[in-house]
C-alpha positions in Angstrom: -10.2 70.1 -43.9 -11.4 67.6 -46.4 -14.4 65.3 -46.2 -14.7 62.0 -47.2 -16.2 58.3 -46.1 -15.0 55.4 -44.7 -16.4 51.8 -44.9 -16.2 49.5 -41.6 -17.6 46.5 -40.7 -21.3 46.4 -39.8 -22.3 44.2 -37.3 -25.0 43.2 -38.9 -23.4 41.5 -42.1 -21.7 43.8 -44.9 -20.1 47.3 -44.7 -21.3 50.7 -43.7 -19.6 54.2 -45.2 -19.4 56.8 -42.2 -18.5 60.2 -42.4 -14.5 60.8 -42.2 -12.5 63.9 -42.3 -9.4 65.1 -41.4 -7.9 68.2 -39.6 -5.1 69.8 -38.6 -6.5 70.7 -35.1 -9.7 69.7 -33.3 -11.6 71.4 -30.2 -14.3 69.4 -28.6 -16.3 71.5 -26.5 -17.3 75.1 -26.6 -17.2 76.9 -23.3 -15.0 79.5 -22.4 -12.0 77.4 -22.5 -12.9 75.5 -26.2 -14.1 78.8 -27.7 -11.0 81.2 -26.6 -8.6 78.0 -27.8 -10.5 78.7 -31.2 -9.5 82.2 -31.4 -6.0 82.0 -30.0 -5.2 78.8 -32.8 -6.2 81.9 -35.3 -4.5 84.7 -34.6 -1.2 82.1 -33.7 -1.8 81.0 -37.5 -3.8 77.4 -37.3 -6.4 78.1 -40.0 -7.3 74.0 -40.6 -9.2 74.5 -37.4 -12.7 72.8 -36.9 -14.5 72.7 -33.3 -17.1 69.9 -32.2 -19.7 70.5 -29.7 -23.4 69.3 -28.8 -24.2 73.6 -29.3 -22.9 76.5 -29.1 -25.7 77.3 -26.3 -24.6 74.2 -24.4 -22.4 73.6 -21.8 -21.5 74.8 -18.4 -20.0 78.6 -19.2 -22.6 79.5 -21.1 -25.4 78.4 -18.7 -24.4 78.9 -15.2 -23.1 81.8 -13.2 -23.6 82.9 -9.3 -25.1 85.6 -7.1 -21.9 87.7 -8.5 -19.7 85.5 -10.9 -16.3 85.9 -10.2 -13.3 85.8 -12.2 -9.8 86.1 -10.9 -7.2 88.2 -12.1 -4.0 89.9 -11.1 -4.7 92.9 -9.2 -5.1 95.5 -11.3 -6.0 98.7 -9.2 -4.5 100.9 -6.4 -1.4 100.0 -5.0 -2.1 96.7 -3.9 1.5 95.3 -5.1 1.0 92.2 -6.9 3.3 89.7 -9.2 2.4 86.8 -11.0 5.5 85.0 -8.4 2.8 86.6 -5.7 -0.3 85.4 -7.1 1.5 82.0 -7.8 1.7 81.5 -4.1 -1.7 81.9 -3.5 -2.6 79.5 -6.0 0.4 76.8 -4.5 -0.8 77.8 -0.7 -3.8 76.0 -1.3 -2.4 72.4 -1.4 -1.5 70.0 -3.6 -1.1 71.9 -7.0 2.2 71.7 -8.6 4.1 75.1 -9.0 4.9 75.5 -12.3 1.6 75.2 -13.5 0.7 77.6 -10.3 3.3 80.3 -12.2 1.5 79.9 -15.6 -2.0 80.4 -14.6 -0.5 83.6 -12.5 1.7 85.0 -15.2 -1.1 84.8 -18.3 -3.9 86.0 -15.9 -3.5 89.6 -17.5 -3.1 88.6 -20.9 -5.9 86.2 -21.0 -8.1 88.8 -19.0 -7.4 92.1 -21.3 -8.2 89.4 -24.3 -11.7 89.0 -23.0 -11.7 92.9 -22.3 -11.1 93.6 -26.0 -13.3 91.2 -27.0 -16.1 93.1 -25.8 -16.5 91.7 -21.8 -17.4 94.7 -19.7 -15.7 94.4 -16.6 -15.9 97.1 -14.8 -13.3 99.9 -14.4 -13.1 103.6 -12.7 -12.7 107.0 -14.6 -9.0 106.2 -14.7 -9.2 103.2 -16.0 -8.0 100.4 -13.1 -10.2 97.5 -13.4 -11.3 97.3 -10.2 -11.8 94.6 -7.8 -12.7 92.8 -4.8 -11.9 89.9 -2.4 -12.7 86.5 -2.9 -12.9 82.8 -1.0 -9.0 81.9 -0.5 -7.6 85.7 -2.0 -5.6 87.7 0.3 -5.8 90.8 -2.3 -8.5 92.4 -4.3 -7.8 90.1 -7.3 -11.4 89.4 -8.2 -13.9 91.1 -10.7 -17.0 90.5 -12.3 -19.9 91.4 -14.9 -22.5 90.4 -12.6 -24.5 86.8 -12.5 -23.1 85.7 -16.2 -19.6 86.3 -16.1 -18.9 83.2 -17.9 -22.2 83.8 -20.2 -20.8 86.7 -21.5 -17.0 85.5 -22.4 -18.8 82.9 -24.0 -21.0 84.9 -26.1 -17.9 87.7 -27.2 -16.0 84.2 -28.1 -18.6 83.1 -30.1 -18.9 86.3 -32.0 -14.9 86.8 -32.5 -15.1 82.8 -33.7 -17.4 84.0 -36.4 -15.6 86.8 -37.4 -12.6 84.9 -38.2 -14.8 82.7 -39.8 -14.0 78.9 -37.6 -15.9 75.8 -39.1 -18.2 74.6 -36.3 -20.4 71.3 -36.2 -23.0 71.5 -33.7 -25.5 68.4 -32.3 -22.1 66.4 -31.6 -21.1 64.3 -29.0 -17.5 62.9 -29.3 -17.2 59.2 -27.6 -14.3 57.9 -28.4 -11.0 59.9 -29.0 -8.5 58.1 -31.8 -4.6 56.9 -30.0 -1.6 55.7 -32.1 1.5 54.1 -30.8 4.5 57.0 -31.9 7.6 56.5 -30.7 7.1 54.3 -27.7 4.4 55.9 -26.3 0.9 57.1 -27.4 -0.6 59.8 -29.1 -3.9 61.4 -30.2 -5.4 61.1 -33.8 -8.9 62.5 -34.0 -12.1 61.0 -32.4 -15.5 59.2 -33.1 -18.5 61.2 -33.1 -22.4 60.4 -33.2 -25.0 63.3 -34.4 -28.3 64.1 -32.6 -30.0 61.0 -35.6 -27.4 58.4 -34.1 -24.8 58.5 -37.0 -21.0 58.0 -35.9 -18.7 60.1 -37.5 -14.8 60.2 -37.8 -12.3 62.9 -37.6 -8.4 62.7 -37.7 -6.7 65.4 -36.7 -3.2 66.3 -35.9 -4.0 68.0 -32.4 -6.7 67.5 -30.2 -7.7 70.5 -27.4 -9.9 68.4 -25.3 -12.4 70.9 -23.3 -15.2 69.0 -22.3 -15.7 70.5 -18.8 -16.4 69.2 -15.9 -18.4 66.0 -14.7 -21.6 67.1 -14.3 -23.8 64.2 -15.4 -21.7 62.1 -12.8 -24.2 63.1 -10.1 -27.4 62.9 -8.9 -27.4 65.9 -6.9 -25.9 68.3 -9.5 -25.5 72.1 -9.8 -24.0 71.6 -13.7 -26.4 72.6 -16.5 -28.6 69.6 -17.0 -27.4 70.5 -21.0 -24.0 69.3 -19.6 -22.6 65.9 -19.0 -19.1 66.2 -19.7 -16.6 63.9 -21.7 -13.7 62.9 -19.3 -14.5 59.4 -19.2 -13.9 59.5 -23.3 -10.5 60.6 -22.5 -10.0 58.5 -19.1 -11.3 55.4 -21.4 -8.7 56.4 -23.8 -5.9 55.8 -20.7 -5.2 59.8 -20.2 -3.7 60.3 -16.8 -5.5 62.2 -14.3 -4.5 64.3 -11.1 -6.3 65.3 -8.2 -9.8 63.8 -8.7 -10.5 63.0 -5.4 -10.6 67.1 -4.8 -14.2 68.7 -6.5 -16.4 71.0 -4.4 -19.9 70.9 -3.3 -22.4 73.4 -2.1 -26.2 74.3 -1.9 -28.1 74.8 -4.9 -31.4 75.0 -6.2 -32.3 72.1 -8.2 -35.6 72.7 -10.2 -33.6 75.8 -11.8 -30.1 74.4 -11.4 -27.9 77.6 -9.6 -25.6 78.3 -6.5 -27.7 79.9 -3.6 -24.9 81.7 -2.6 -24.2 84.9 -1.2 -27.5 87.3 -0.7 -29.8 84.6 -1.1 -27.8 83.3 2.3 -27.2 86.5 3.9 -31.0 87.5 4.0 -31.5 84.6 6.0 -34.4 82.5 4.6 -36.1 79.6 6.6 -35.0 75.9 5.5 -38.2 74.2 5.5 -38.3 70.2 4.8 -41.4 68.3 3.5 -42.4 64.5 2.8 -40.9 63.0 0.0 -44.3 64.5 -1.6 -43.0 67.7 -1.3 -46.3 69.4 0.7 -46.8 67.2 3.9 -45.0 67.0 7.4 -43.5 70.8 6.6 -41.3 72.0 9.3 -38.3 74.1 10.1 -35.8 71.1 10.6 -32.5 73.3 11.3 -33.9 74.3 15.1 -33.4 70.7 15.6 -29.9 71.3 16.3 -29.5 74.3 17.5 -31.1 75.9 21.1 -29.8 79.5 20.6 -32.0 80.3 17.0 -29.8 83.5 16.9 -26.7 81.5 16.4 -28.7 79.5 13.9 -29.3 82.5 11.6 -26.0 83.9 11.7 -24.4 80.5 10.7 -27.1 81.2 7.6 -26.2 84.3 6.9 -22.2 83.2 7.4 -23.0 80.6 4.1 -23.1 83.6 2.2 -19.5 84.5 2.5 -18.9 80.3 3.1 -20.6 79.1 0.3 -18.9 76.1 -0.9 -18.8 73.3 1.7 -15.5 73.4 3.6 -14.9 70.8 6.2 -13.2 72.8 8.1 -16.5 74.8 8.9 -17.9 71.5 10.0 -17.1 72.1 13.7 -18.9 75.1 14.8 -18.8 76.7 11.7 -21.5 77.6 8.6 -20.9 74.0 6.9 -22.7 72.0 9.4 -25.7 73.6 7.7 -24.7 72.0 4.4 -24.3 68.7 6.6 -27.8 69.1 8.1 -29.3 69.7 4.4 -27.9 66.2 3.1 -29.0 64.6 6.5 -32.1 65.6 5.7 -32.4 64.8 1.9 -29.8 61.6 1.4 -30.1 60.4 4.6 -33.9 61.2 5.7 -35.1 60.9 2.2 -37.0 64.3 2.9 -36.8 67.7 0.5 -35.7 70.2 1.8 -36.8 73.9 0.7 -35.2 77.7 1.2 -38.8 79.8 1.8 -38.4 83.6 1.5 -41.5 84.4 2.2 -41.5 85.1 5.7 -38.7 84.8 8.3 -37.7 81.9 10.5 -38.6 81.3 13.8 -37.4 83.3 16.3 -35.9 85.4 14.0 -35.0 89.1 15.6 -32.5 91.2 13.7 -30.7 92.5 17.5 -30.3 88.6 18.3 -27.8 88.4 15.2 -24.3 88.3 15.4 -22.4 91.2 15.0 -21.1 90.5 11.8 -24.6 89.8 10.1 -26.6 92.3 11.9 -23.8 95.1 10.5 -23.6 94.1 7.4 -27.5 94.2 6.7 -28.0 97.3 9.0 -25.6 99.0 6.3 -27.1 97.4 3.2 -30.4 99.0 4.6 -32.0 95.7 4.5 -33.6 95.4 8.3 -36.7 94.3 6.2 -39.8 92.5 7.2 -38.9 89.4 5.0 -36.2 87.4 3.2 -37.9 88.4 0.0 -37.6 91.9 0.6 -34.3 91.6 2.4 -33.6 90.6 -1.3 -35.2 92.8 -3.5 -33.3 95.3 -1.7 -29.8 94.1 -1.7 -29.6 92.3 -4.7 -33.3 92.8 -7.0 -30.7 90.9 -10.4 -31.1 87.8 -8.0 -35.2 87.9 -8.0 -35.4 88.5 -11.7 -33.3 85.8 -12.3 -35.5 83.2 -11.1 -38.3 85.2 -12.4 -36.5 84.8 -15.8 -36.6 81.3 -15.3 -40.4 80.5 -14.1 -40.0 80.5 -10.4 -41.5 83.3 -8.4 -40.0 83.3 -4.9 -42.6 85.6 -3.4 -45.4 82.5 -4.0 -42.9 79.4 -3.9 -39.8 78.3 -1.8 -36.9 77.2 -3.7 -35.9 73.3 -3.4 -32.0 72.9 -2.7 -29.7 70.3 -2.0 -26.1 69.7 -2.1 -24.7 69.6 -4.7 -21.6 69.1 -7.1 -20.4 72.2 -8.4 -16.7 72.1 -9.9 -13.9 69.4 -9.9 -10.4 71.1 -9.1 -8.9 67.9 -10.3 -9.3 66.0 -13.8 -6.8 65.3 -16.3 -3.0 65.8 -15.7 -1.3 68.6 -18.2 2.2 69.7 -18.2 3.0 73.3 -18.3 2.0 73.9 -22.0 -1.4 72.0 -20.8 -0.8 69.3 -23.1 -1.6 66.1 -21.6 1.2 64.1 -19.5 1.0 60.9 -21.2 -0.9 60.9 -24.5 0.9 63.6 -26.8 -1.3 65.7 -29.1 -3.8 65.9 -26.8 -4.4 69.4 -24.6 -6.8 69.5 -22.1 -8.1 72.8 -21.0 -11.0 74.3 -18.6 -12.6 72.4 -15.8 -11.6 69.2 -17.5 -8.0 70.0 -17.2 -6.7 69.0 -13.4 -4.7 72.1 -12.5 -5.5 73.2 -9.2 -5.5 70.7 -6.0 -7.8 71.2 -2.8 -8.8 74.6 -2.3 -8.4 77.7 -4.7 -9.9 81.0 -4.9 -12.9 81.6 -6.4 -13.3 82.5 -9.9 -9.7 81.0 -10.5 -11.2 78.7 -12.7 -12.6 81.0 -15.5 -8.8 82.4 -15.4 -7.5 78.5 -15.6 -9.7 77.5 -18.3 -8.2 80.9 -20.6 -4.9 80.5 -19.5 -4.9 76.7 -20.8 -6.6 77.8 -24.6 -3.7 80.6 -24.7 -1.1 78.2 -23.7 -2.1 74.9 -25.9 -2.6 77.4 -29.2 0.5 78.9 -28.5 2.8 75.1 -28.3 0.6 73.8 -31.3 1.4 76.7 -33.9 5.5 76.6 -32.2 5.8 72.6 -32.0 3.1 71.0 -34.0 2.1 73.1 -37.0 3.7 70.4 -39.5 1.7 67.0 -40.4 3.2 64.2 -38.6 0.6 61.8 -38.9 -0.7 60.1 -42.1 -4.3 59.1 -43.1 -3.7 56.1 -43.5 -2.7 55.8 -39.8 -5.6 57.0 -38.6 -8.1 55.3 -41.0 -7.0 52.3 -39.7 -7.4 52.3 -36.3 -10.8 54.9 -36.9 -12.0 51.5 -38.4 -11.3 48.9 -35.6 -12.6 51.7 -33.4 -16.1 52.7 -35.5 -16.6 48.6 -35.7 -16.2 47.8 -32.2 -18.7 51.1 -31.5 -21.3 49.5 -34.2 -20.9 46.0 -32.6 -21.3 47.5 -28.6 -24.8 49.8 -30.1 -26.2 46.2 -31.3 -25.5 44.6 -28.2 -27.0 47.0 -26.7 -30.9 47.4 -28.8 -31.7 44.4 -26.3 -30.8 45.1 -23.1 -32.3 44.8 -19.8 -32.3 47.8 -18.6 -33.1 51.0 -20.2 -30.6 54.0 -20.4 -32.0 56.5 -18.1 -32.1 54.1 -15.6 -28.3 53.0 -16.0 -27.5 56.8 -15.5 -29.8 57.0 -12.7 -28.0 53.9 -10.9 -24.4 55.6 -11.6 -25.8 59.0 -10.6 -26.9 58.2 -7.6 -23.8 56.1 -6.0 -21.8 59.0 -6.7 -23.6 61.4 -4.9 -24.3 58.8 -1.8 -20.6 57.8 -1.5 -18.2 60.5 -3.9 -19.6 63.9 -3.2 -18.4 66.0 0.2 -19.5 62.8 2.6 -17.3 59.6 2.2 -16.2 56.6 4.2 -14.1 53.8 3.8 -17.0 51.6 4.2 -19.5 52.9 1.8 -16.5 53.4 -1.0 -15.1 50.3 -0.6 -19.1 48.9 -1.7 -19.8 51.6 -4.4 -16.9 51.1 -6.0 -16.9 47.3 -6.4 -20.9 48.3 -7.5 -19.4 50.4 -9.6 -17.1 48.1 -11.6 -19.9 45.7 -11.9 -21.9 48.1 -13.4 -19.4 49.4 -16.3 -18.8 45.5 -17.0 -22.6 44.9 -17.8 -22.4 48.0 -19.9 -19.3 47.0 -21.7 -21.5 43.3 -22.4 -24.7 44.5 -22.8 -24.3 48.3 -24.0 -25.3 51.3 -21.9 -29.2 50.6 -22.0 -32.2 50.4 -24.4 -32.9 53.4 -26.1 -34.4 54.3 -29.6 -32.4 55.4 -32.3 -32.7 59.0 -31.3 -31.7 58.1 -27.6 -28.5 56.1 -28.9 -26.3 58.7 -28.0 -27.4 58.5 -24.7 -26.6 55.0 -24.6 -22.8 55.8 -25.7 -22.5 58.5 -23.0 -23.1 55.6 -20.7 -20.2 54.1 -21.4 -18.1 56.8 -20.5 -20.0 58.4 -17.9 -20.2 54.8 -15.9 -16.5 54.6 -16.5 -15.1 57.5 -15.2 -17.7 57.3 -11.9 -15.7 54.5 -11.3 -12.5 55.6 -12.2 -13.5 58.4 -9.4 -15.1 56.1 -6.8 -11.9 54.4 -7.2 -9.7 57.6 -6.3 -11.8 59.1 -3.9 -11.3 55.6 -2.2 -8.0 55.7 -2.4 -7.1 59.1 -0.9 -9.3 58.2 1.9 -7.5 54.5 2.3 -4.4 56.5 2.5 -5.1 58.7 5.3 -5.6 62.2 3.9 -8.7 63.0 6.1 -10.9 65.8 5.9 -9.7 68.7 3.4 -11.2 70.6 0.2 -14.8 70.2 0.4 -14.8 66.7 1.6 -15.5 65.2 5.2 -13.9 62.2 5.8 -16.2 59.9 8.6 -14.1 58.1 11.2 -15.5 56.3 14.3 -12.0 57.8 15.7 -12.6 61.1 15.0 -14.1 64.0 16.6 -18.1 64.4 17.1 -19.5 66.6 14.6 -22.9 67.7 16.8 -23.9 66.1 20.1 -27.1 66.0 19.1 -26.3 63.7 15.9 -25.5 59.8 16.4 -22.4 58.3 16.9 -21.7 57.5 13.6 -20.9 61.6 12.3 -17.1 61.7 13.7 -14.9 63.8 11.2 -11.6 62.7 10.6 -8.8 65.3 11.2 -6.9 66.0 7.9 -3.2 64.7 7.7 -1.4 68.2 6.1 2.1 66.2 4.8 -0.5 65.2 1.8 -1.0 69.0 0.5 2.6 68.7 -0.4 1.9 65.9 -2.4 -0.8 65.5 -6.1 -2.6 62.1 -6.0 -2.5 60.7 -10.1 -4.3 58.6 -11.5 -3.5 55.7 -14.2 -6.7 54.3 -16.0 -5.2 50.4 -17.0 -8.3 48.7 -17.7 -11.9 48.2 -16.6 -11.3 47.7 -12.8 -7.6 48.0 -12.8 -6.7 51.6 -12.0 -3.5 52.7 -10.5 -2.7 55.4 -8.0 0.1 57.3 -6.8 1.0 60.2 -4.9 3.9 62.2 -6.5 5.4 65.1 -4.7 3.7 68.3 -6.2 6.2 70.4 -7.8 7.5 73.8 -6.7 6.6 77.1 -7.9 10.2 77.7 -10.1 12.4 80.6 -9.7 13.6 80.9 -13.0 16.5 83.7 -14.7 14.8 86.4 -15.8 18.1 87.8 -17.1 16.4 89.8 -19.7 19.1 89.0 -22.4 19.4 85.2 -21.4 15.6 85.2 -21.5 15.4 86.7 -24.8 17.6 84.2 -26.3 16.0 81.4 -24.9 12.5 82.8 -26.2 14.2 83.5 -29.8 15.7 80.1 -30.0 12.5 78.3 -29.1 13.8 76.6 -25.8 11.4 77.6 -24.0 8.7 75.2 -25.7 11.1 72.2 -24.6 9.3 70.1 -22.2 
């Protein structure tokens, strides 16, 4: 890597030098995914290695974790038979995720996970050494495992340690926002990107390769589980015309939002009240679930049901623990209320005989028949307390405020089976960015995804793209149209009308009110014509005032307002086609069935239509407003020759890298 300037045109008469160097590979981002695609480009032999990120203590890995974050694995204990052709099926049972992909993320699960356990991670194992494991959302076997509340936390922080070892350049206080494309060969490539520094200063890089692991879109909400530290950078890479898959499938569950984390598991199952307030957070307090339910005992066992049922799933609507994530967002989106989880004493007509069978076991043998949620929780899970303890918040004196919120997208950009991406060569993108899975998959799956994807695009870039195919000159060139059109859109901008928080407040909240786990055809069809209106008088005027220190949150603007419409636009479109209710997304039809009788006419759920689950909705960014969909047939999990000597040979000559 070699650092140099280059001059562009200033907007404001004369030239400007900016920062320019060139490498042979580039990571932006640093989670799990970014870090491990550091190490792996190492030990496969990529030493002109530099990785970009707004800090290594940023990002959604590092920050975030649940009750019990899980990671998936092959099973690795017992004699619970498992194959990655087994686990492959799981993956590909849960609807519209192409197979081969499916086989990948099954047949590197070990080797990625035993990379972490060298590394340092402590997962846990018996005297014999089986790593043991558990049953997760969507697993038929006892592929899951985890460390505890900060899984992810601690992959990260072995990662980091390992990069530094092996001695990786890393630039921190980063954000990239705009990646460089050539024309090669009749179709386009990546070169590098722009970056701008926490003082406002745009940088260039060229590189050869670009692993793209951004994460997922967490600033895209208003109602938002993601690190507030995170925004993510698919819309850089959607502006940039990368295809994208599945985008219309992300799911959504409750979460406290002064201390952003999933109230999952034990903090359901001890069954605290849900309290709403006035918009002033103290007046008009009362229990607003027995509203909607005359048997309270069925009430609390729905609650204590979310703990297993955590994400929002619309086929728990009817009957089932979601229509208490339904009743939250009335509450909150629709009532313009808060709503509040209090431990310190039990709801109303709470007995512990009333319960269900399933709850009133299941605390009976955790020894938890305890006089209040709080204690209920001390006892069965004291890591939980601390934690918010950790964080300022003491749950004995103060309820927690919750809404619904965004949590993970299993869609994003479309990879092939070497995760590099379908349409713009050069470019791999890997974690939560990367679009693998389709509606439902089992939880924890996504930490395995995100180290499957770093193993995968280090190995095809030291076999296929270890030579310099690119010049410099190439990529100064278009670095400089790009840098000057960047410098022109941050003049534009210094006098705009509106200032930049409240441009990310406008696009925050449509996407939460009409693309999170409630949509309709009517409200789409408005927020995304809002929404295009909105990136246009970004694209004139820039992304809103803000001081030179702020600029950078003008430039995520851009990109955040683009891909909210570029997702608006999908979601609309999956709904336009018919798909219905699936994932963690209700569908509202006047046709469809009643979700409660004692909710109005308008909450009918539309039934899902299955024939789409065999098919992957993709998405084609053209232009701003001009976005094309299609739905492709998903393809099938292969049944290849495992021949051993056939293989061999195909692995010896290389052929296996053909894609």
């Amino acid at each position: 890597m070699h650092e140099q300037t280059i001059t562009v045109a200033d907007p404001s008469g004369g030239d400007r030098p900016l920062g320019f160097s060139m490498v042979h590979t580039l990571v932006i981002g640093s989670g799990a995914a970014g870090l491990a695609a550091a190490v792996r480009l190492r030990a496969e032999g990529v030493d002109d290695l530099l990785v970009v990120t707004e800090g290594l203590d940023m990002g959604t890995s590092i920050n975030t974790g649940s009750d019990k974050q899980t990671y998936y694995k092959l099973a690795m204990c017992g004699a619970d038979a498992d194959a990655p052709a087994i686990m492959a099926q799981t993956y590909f049972d849960g609807g519209s995720m192409h197979g081969d992909l499916a086989l990948v993320e099954a047949s590197l699960s070990a080797r990625a996970f035993l990379h972490l356990v060298n590394l340092g991670v402590p997962f846990p194992c018996d005297a014999h050494g089986q790593f043991v494991g558990y049953k997760t959302d969507h697993d038929p076997r006892q592929r899951a495992t985890s460390i505890g509340p900060h899984t992810s936390r601690e992959m990260c922080r072995v990662l980091i340690r390992r990069a530094g070892e092996l001695g990786v350049a890393v630039r921190e206080n980063r954000v990239v926002v705009e990646l460089l494309t050539v024309e090669e060969n009749g179709g386009t490539r990546a070169a590098g990107a722009i970056a701008v520094d926490s003082r406002g200063r745009l940088e260039i890089i060229g590189a050869e390769n670009v692993v793209f692991a951004t994460g997922g879109p967490g600033g895209l909400y208003k109602a938002s589980v993601y690190p507030e530290v995170h925004t993510g950078g698919i819309g850089v890479a959607l502006l940039a015309g990368a295809t994208a898959q599945s985008l219309a499938e992300s799911q959504y569950g409750m979460a406290s939002i002064g201390f952003r984390w999933n109230v999952s598991g034990t903090f359901m199952q001890v069954v605290p009240r849900f309290i709403s307030t006035a918009p002033d957070g103290a007046g008009d307090e009362r229990e607003f679930l027995r509203d909607y339910f005359d048997d309270p005992a069925r009430m609390h066992s729905l609650v204590f049901l979310k703990g297993y049922q955590w994400p929002f799933d619309s086929r728990k609507v009817l009957g089932g623990s979601s229509i208490i994530d339904l009743l939250v967002y009335l509450e909150t989106v629709a009532g313009g209320r808060r709503v509040f989880l209090d431990f310190r004493r039990d709801p109303d007509g709470f007995r512990f005989d009333k319960l269900e069978s399933e709850a009133r076991e299941y605390l009976t043998r955790s020894g938890a028949l305890l006089d209040t949620p709080i204690e209920r929780l001390r006892a069965m899970n004291p890591g939980a307390v601390q934690l918010y303890a950790d964080h300022g918040i003491d749950m004995a004196a103060e309820p927690l405020e919750i809404a619904v919120c965004a949590q993970h997208n299993n869609g994003g950009l479309a990879g092939n089976l070497w995760w590099e991406s379908t349409n713009i060569k050069h470019l791999f993108p890997i974690g939560e960015v990367s679009g693998s899975h389709g509606v439902t998959r089992p939880g924890g799956s996504a930490l395995n995804a995100g180290q499957v994807g770093a193993f995968r695009a280090a190995e095809f870039i030291a076999r296929r793209y270890a030579q310099w195919r690119i010049s410099e000159a190439t990529i100064r060139a278009v670095a400089a149209r790009a840098a000057a059109g960047i410098l022109s859109w941050i003049e534009r901008g210094r006098t705009a009308a509106k200032s930049w928080q409240d441009e990310r407040a406008e696009l925050q909240e449509r996407m939460s009110r009409a693309g999170a786990h409630v949509r309709s055809r009517g409200e789409l069809d408005a927020a995304v014509a809002e929404a295009w209106r909105q990136f246009e008088r970004i694209e004139r005027t820039g992304g809103g005032r803000a001081d030179s220190d702020e600029m950078v949150e003008a430039l995520r603007n851009r990109a955040l307002c683009f891909a909210h419409a570029v997702y608006l636009d999908a979601v609309r479109f999956a709904v336009a086609s018919g798909v219905g209710s699936r994932g963690s997304a209700m569908v509202l039809d006047e046709r469809g069935q009643p979700i409660h009788e004692k909710l109005g006419e308008r909450w009918r759920i539309a039934g899902e239509e299955p024939a789409f689950r065999e098919q992957v909705q993709e998405t084609q960014p053209i232009a701003s407003g001009r976005i094309e969909h299609r739905w492709v047939p998903r393809r099938p999990i292969p049944e290849p020759d495992l021949w051993f000597e056939t293989a061999w040979a195909r692995f010896r000559s290389g052929e296996i890298y053909e894609t």
